[in-house]
N, C-alpha and C positions, 0 to 999 in steps of 0.2 A: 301609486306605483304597483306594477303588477310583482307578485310572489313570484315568479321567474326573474323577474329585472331585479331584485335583491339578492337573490341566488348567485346571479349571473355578477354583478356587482360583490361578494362576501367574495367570491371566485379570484376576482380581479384582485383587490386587497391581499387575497394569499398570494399572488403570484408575485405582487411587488415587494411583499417580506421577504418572499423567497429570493428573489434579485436583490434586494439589498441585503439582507442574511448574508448571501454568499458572498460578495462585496465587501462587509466587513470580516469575514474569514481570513481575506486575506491577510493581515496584519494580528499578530501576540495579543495588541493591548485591546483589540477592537472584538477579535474572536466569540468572544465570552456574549459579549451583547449581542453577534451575527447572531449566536447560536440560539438565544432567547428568540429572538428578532422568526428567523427560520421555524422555530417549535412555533411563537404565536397564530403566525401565518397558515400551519399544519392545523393547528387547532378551529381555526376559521373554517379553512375548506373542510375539515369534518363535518363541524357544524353546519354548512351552508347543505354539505351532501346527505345529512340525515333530517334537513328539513326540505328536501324538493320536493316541489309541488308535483303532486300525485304520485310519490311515491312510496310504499308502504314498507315500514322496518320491524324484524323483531329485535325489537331493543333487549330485552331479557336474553336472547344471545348476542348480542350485539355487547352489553356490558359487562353478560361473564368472558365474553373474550376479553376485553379491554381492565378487566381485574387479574385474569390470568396473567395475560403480556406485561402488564406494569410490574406484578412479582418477581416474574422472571427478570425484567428489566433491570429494576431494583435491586437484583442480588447479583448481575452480571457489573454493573455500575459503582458496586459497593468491593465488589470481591476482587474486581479483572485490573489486575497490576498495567502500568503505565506499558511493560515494557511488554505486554500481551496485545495491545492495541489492533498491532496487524491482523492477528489471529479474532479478535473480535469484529474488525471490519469487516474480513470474509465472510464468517461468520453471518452477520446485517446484511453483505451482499445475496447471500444465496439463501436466507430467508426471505429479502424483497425479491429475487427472481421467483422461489416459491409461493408467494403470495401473489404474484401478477397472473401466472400457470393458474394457480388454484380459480380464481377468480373466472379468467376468461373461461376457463372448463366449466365449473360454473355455468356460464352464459350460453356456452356451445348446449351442456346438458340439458337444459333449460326453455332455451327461446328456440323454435325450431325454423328460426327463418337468419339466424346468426351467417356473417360472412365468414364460411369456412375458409378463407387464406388469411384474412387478419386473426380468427381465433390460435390457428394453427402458428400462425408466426409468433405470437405471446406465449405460446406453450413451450414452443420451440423454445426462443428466447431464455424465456425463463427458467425450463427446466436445463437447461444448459447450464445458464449461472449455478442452478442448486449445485448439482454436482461438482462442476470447476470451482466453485468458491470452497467447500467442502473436502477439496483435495488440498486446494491453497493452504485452509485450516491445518490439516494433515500434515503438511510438510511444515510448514512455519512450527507447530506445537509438538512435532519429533512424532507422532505417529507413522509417519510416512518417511521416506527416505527422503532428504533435503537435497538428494543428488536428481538429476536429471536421471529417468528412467524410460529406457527406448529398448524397442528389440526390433528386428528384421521385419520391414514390409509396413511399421508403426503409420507411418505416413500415409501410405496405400488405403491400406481401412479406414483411418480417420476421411481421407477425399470420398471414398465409397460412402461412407454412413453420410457425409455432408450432402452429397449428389445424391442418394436416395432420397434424404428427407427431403429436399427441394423438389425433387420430383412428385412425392408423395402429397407437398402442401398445395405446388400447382396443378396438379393432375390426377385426384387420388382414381378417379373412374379408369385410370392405365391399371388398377393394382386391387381395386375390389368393389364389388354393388352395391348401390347408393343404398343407405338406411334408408329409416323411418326421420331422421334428420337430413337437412336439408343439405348437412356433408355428408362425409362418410364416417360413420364411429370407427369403421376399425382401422382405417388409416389416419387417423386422430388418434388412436394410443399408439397403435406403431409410432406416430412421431413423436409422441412423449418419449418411449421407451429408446430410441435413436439418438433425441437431445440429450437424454441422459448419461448414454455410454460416450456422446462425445464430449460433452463437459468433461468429463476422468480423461478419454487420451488425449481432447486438447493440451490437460495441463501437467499431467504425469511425467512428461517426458521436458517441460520444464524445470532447470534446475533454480536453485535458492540467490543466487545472486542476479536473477530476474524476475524475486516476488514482488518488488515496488510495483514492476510493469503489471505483473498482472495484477495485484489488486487492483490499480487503474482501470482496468480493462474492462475488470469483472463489476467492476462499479459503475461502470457505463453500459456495460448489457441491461444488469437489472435495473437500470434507468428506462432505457429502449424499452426493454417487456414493460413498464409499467405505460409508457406513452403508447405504447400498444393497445396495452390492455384498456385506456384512457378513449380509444377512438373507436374501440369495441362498444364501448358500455355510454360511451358520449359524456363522460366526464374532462369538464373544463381543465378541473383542477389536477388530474393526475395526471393530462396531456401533458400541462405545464411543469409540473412537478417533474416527469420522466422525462419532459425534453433536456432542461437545464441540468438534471444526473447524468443523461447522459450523454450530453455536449462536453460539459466540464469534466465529467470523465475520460474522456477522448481528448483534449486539450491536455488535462494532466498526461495522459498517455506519453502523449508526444512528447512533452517538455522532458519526460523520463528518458524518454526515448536517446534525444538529444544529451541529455547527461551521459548517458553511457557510447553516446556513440553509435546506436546499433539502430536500426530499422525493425520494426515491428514483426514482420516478416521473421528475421533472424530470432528476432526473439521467442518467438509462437515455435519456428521450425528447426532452430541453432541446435537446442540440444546443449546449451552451454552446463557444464558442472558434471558430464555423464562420466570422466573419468577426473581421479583421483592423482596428485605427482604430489611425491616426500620432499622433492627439492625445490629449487628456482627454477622461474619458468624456461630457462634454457638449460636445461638437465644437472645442474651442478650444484652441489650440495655449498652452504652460505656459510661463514665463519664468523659465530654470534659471541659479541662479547656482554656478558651480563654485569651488570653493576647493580649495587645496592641502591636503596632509597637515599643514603647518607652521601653517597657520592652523589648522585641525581641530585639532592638537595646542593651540595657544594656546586654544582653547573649553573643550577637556577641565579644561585646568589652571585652568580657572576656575568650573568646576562641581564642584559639592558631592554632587549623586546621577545615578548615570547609569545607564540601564538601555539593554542592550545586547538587541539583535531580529535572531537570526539568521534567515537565510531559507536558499533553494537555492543563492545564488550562494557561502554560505559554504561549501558541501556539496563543490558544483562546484571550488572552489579549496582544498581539505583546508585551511582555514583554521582550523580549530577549535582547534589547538592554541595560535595564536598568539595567537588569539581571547583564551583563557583568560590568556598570558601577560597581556597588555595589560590585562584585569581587574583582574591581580592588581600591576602594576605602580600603577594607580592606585590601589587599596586601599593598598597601601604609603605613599600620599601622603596617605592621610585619608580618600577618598572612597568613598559608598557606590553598590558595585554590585552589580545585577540580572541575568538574563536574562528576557527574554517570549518564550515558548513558545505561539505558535498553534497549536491542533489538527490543522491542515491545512498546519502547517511544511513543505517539502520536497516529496517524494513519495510520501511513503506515512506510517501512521500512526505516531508516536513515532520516524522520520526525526530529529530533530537532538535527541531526548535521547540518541540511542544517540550519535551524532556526539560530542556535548559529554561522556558519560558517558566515550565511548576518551579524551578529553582531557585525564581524573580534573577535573571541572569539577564540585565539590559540588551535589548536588542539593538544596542545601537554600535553595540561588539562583535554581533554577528555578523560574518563577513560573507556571502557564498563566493562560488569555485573562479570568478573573473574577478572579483574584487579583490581576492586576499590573495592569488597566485603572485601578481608582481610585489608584493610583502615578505615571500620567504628569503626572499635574495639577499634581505637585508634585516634577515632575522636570527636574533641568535641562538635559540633553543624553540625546536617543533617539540611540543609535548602530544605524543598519540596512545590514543587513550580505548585501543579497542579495535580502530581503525584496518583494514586489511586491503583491500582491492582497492579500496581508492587515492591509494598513496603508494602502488606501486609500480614505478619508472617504469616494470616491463610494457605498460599502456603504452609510451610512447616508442619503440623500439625495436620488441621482441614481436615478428609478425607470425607464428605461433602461438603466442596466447592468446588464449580465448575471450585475455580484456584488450588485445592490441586496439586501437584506436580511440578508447574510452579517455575521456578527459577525464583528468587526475589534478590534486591538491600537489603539488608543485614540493614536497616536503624535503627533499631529499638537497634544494640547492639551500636550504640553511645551514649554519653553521657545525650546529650539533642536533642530531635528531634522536627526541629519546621515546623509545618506545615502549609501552605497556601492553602485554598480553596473559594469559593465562597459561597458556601452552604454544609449542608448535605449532598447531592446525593452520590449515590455511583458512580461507576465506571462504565464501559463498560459489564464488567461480572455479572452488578445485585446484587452486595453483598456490604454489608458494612465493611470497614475496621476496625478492630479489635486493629490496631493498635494508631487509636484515642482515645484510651481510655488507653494507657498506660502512667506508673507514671512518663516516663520520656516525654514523646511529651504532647507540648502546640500547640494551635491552633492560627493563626491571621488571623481572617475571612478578605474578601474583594477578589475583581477584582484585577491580582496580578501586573498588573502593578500600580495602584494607590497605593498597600503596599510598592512595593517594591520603588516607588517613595517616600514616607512618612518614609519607614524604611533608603533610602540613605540620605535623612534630620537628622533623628534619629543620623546616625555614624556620620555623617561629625559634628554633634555639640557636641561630647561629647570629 
């Protein structure tokens, strides 16, 4: 067999890890082994691509990179708390859109016979991701203002810099004389430096209650840039690798999409979270009744089904384990319990399965948003643990707010709905829930692991 036909063959083999990795993702118990499964397959096409025939590596940089990357790795993996994940994901996205960029430059600098609209489209691509992902970082880790940030004409330059660089990749000979490469160098960094500043106003002016979507996004560009980069340099394996990033990236998109309601569009251009309200989302201030843990405990002990709604503030306080206790404390007493699982839980996609999953919280309790909404009707106590925009009624409603039409966790038609938060603050989308102030939800202010520690005291003594 020829050394290409084993190549080509080691190729194949990652590709099918890669499809079945991501296959078992789907699923808690099966995740752990996709994820091995995915890395083996990674490992493959390395190896297949540092052994192809006729072509020459400096392994000596070659493996002080790959000692550098594993350090950093290593102390990111070791250090980066559960509830940092999103921030870490961007993070991974817009280092893989800078490494696709680097690469194809790379190739452009290098080969002088390279196809200047595919190098340019992977530069493009990718340095876009850098940046946009690195905003994302930004606003997720408080660097940045988590609100929607727009100013007059925002939109106008963002179409201008898009429609230039397009112009520039198909036609750089409208805009400057051909190098001594077979593009043009200087509209090849002009299009860097264009991808760049639109990664920032693509996402700047997105607010925080649309960071699922984009991470989504931004995880499927730096997919693209890499398949890009993949049909530049005629690698099998990264074709394959960027196409299923960033298929599934765009598939996830959408399903977020659909959680919230909102079209892609709205969401890249909505501007949702740019202003701030102190009240309910139809201008009136909510009349909160606060109770203790000890009362909170006396409700629990008198209900029969309770389904428990985490949100971010459970995320925020590594609540999740105590979360579980407290479940399972009352199951001990008779009662049945639930979790409801919003699509748009937290901050990024399947955010508090993985949460509830490190907590070993059976997934056969996890409800999402169609299966557990006809359950509140005939529930006696919604325990929400953090929760904000996606349990509140004005979605269905109020056609001024900015979540109207977003499908919501149904909380408000149980019995008693008891809610946990830290403060007043609203949500990610800037509004106040409305739901605070109905006759049947009481509040128990605090950090929700210290309640729900105070409230598993509460049960176990009564």
């Amino acid at each position: 067999m020829e050394p290409i036909q084993i190549t080509n063959i080691l190729y194949l083999i990652s590709a099918i890890a890669f499809i079945l990795g991501i296959k078992r993702l789907s699923h808690p118990k099966t995740a752990r082994s996709g994820n091995l499964l995915s890395s083996l397959g990674m490992l493959i096409a390395v190896i297949a691509t540092l052994t192809y025939p006729g072509k020459e590596f400096d392994f000596s940089l070659i493996l002080t990179g790959v000692a550098i990357g594993a350090v950093i790795g290593l102390i990111f993996a070791t250090r980066v708390q559960m509830t940092e994940m999103p921030q870490m994901v961007a993070i991974f996205n817009g280092l893989g859109g800078a490494a696709s960029a680097f690469v194809a430059s790379s190739e452009f600098l290098t080969t002088p016979d390279s196809p200047f609209v595919i190098v340019c489209l992977s530069v493009f691509i990718g340095s876009l991701t850098f940046t946009g992902s690195f905003v994302a970082f930004g606003k997720l880790q408080g660097f940045i203002s988590g609100r929607a940030i727009t100013f007059k004409g925002q939109q106008a330059i963002n179409a201008i810099i898009a429609l230039l660089s397009i112009a520039l990749i198909l036609a750089p000979g409208l805009f400057f004389e051909s190098s001594i490469y077979s593009g043009y160098l200087n509209a090849f960094f002009v299009v860097i430096a264009l991808a760049l500043l639109l990664g920032i106003g693509l996402t700047i002016p997105i607010g925080g209650a649309d960071m699922p979507v984009v991470i989504s996004l931004l995880n499927s560009y730096s997919g693209i840039a890499a398949a890009a980069t993949g049909f530049l340099i005629s690698n099998n394996a990264l074709i394959i690798s960027g196409s299923l990033v960033g298929a599934s990236g765009l598939i996830l998109t959408n399903i977020m999409c659909k959680g919230m309601n909102r079209s892609l569009a709205n969401v890249i251009f909505g501007a949702v979270g740019a202003e701030t309200s102190g009240g309910s989302s139809d201008g009136k201030e909510v009349n909160i009744k606060s109770y203790s843990t000890t009362e909170a405990a006396m409700i629990l002990d008198a209900a029969e089904k309770i389904i428990i709604v985490p949100g971010y503030g459970l995320a925020v306080a590594q609540a999740q384990h105590v979360a579980r206790e407290v479940a399972e404390t009352l199951e001990s007493m008779g009662k049945k319990v639930l979790y409801a699982i919003h699509p748009v839980a937290g901050r990024m996609p399947g955010h508090m399965n993985v949460l509830l999953a490190e907590a070993n919280v059976s997934y056969d309790v996890l409800k999402d948003l169609d299966e557990i909404n006809p359950e509140f009707e005939d529930c006696d106590v919604a325990l929400i643990l953090g929760a904000n925009d996606v349990v509140n009624p004005a979605a269905r409603h109020d056609q001024s707010s900015p979540i109207y039409g977003m499908p919501i966790l149904n909380v408000d038609k149980s019995r008693t709905v008891i809610i946990n938060k830290r403060s007043m603050n609203p949500g990610f989308a800037g509004v106040q829930n409305e739901l605070f102030g109905y006759d049947n939800s009481i509040m128990v202010f605090g950090d929700a692991k210290d309640m729900l520690n105070d409230l598993l005291k509460e049960v176990k003594e009564l």
